[in-house]
C-alpha positions as CSV (number, residue, x, y, z in Angstrom):
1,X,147.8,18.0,91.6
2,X,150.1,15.7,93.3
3,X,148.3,12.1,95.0
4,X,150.6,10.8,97.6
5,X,150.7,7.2,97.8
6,X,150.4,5.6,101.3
7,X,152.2,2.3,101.9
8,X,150.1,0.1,104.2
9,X,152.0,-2.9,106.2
10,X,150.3,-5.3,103.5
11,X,152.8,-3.5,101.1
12,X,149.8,-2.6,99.1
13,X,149.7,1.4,97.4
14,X,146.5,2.7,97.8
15,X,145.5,5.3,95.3
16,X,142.7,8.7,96.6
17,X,141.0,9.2,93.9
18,X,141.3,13.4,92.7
19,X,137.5,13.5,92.6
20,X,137.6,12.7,96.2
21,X,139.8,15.4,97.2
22,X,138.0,17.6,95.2
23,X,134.9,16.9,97.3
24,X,136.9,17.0,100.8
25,X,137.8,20.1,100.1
26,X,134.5,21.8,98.6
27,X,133.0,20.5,101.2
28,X,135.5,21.8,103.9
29,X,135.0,25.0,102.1
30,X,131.2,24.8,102.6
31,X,131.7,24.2,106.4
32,X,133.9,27.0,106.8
33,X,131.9,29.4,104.9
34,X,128.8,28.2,107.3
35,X,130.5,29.1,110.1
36,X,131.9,32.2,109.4
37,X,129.5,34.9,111.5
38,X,127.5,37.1,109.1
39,X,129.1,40.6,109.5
40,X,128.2,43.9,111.7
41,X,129.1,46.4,109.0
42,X,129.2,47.0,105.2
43,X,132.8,46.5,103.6
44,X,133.4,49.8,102.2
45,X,131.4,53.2,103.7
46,X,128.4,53.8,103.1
47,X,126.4,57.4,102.6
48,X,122.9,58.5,102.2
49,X,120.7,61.0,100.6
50,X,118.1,63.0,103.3
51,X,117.3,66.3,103.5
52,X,118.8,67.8,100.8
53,X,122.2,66.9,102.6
54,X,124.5,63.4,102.4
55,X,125.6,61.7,105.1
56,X,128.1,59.2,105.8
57,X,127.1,56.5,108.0
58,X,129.3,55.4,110.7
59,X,130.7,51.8,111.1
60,X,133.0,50.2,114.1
61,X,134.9,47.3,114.5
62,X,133.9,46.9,117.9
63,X,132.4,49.0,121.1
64,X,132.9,52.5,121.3
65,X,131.8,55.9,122.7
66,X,128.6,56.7,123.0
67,X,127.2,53.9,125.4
68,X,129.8,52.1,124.3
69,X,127.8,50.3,121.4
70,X,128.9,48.9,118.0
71,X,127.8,51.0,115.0
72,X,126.8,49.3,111.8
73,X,126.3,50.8,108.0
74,X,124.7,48.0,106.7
75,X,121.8,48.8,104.2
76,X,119.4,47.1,106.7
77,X,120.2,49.0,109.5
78,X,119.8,52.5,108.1
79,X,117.9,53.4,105.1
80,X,116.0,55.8,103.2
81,X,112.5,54.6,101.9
82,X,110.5,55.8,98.9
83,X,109.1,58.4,100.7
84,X,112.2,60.0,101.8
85,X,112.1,59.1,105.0
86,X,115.3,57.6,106.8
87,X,114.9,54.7,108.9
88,X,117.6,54.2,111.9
89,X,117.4,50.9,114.1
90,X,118.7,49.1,116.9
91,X,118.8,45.5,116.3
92,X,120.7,42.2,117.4
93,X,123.5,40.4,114.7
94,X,125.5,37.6,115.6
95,X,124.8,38.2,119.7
96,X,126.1,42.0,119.6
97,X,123.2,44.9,119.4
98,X,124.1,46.9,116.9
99,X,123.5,50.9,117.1
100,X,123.1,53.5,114.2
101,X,124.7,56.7,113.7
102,X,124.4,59.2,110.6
103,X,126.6,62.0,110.3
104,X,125.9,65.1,108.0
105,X,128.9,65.7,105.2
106,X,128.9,69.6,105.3
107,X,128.7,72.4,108.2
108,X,125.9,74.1,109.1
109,X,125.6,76.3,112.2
110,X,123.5,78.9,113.0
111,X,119.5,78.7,111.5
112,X,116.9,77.1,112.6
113,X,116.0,73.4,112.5
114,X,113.1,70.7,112.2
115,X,112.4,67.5,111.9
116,X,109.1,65.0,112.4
117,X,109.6,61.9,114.1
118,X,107.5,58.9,114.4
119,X,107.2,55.3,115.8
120,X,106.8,54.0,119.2
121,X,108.6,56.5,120.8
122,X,106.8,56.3,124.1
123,X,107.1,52.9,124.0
124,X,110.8,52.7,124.0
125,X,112.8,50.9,126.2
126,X,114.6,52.6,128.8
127,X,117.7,52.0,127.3
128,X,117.2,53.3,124.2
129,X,118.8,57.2,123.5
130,X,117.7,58.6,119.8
131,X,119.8,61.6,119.5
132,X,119.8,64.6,117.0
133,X,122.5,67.0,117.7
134,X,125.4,69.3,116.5
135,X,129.0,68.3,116.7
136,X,132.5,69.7,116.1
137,X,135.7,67.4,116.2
138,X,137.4,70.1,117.6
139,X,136.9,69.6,121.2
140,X,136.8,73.6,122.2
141,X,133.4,74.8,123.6
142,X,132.5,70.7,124.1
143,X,132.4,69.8,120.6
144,X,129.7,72.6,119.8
145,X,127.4,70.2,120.8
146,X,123.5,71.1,121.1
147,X,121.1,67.9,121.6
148,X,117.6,67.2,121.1
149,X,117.1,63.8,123.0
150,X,114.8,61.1,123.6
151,X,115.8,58.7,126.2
152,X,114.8,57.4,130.4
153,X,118.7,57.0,130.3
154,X,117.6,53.4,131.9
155,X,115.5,55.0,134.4
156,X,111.7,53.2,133.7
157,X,109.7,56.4,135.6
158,X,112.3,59.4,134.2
159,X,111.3,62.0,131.7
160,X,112.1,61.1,128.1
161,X,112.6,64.1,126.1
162,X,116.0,66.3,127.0
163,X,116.9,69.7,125.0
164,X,120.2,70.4,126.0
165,X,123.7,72.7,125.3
166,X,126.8,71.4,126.6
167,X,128.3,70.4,129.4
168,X,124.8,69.0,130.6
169,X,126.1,69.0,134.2
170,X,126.3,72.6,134.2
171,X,123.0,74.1,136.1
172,X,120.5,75.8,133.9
173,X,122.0,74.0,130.6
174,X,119.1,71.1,129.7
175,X,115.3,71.1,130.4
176,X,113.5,67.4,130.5
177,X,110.2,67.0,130.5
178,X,108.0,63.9,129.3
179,X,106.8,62.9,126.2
180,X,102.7,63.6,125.4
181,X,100.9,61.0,123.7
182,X,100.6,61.8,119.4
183,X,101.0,60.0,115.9
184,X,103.8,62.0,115.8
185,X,106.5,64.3,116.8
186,X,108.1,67.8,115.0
187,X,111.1,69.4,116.9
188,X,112.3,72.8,116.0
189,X,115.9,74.1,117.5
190,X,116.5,77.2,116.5
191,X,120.2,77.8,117.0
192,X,121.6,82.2,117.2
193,X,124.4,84.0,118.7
194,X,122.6,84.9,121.7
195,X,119.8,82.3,122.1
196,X,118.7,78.7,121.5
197,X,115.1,77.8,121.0
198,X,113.5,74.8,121.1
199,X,110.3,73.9,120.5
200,X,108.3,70.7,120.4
201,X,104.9,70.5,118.2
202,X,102.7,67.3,117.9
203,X,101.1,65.6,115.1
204,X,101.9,68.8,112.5
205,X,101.8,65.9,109.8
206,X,97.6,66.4,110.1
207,X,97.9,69.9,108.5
208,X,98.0,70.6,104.7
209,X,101.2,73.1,105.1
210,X,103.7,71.1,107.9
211,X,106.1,74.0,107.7
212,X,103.8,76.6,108.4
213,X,101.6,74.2,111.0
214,X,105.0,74.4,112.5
215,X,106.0,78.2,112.9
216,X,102.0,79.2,113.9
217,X,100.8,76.1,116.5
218,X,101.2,76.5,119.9
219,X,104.0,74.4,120.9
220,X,103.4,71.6,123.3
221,X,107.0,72.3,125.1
222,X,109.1,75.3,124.4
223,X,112.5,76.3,126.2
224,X,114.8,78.8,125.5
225,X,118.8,79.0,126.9
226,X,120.5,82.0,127.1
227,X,123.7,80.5,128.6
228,X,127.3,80.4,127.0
229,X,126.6,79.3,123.2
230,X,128.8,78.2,121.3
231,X,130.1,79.8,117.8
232,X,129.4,77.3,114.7
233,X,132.8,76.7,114.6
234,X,132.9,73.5,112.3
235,X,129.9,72.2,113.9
236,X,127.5,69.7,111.9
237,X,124.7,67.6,112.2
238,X,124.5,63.9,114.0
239,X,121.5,61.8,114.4
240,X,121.9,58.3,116.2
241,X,119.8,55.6,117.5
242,X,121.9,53.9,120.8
243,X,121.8,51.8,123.9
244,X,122.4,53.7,127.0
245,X,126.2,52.4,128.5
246,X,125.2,49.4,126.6
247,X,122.8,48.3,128.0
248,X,120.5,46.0,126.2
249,X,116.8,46.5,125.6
250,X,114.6,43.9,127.4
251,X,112.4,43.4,124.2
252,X,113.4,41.6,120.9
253,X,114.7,43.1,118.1
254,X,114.6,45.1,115.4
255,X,113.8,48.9,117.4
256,X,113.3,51.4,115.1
257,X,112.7,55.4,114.7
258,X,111.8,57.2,111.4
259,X,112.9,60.5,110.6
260,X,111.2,62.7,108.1
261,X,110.3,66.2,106.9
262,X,114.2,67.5,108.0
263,X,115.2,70.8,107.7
264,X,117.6,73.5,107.8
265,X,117.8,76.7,106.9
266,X,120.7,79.0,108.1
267,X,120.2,82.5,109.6
């Protein structure tokens, strides 16, 4: 390294010594590195192991569809803990609310469906949509798209569950109802060429045999649509935790919803 000599009007040379350039430098390094904002999403994609299936976990740079929201993949946003269950949140990083998505690797399609939930769920703000749902890229018969839903959709005395095949504006195509008080939540969509079920049982984790608590309990909700369904197409599975046209939650963060005991077994 090169030390530039300044001349001073006294016709003195002045010499910086290297060990002090060394430390302006760390410690402009150090300053720089504190500033920098801690980031929204993992550097390279991330995927997970649930249900017997993989899924990749979606990341964005910025805002986008639904809500708009920013998705992060970071290993603290969505996870799966030691007893397989997957953990999705909704939380706050560097000012911008952060939203998690997990998208299924492989098609599925026809067969029937289930999966527990638990957490706060009656407790959760307005704003808040969890959303478990089919989805084809190819935009024919609106993305193949069938949706189990909890969300008010920012509306504090609205219903909170919503079983729906798109387009929802259609009449006749979604059935809302609200949410009953339980420790916990199984949904059952049963998806066939000429009808889809669904079905919503409470606390089926209290029995010995969930599957079978599942296919003999009375359901607490039930509906059944008989409208234009879709063909599988390339259809797969979605499940996302977001804030309703971005709107953010009036409580602090972290939110979160756990998923468990998923199925799917094809017809």
């Amino acid at each position: 390294m090169h030390i530039r000599q300044q001349r001073k009007s006294t016709s003195q040379i002045t010499l910086r010594p290297r060990s002090a350039i060394h430390s302006a430098i760390l410690g402009f390094v150090i300053v720089i590195a504190c500033l920098r904002p801690a980031p929204l999403a993992a550097e390279s994609p991330r995927d997970i192991s649930f249900g017997g299936m993989m899924w990749g976990l979606r990341q964005t740079a910025g805002p986008t569809e639904p809500g708009p929201n920013t998705f992060s993949n970071l290993p603290d946003q969505v996870w799966v803990d030691a007893q397989g269950r997957v953990h999705l949140t909704l939380q706050k990083r560097n000012g911008v609310w952060t939203a998690s998505e997990m998208m299924a690797k492989r098609d599925t399609g026809y067969g029937t469906y289930r999966f527990t939930l638990s957490g706060a769920l009656k407790a959760l703000d307005p704003n808040i949509v969890f959303g478990f749902f089919t989805w084809d890229k190819a935009p024919e018969a609106f993305n193949r798209e069938i949706d189990v839903e909890l969300s008010r959709w920012g509306d504090e005395a609205g219903p909170d569950v919503w079983f729906t095949v798109q387009p929802y504006d259609v009449a006749g195509n979604q059935h809302s109802f609200e949410l009953p008080a339980a420790q916990s939540y199984t949904f059952e969509l049963r998806w066939q060429k000429d009808v889809v079920d669904f079905a919503l049982f409470r606390d089926v984790e209290a029995y010995a045999d969930a599957d079978a608590a599942a296919t003999t309990a009375t359901p607490v909700a039930r509906w059944s649509y008989h409208g234009a369904i879709p063909d599988p197409g390339r259809a797969r599975l979605r499940i996302n935790l977001w804030l309703f046209q971005g709107r953010a939650p009036k409580g602090s963060d972290p939110y979160e919803v756990v998923v468990s005991d998923f199925s799917y077994a094809p017809d």
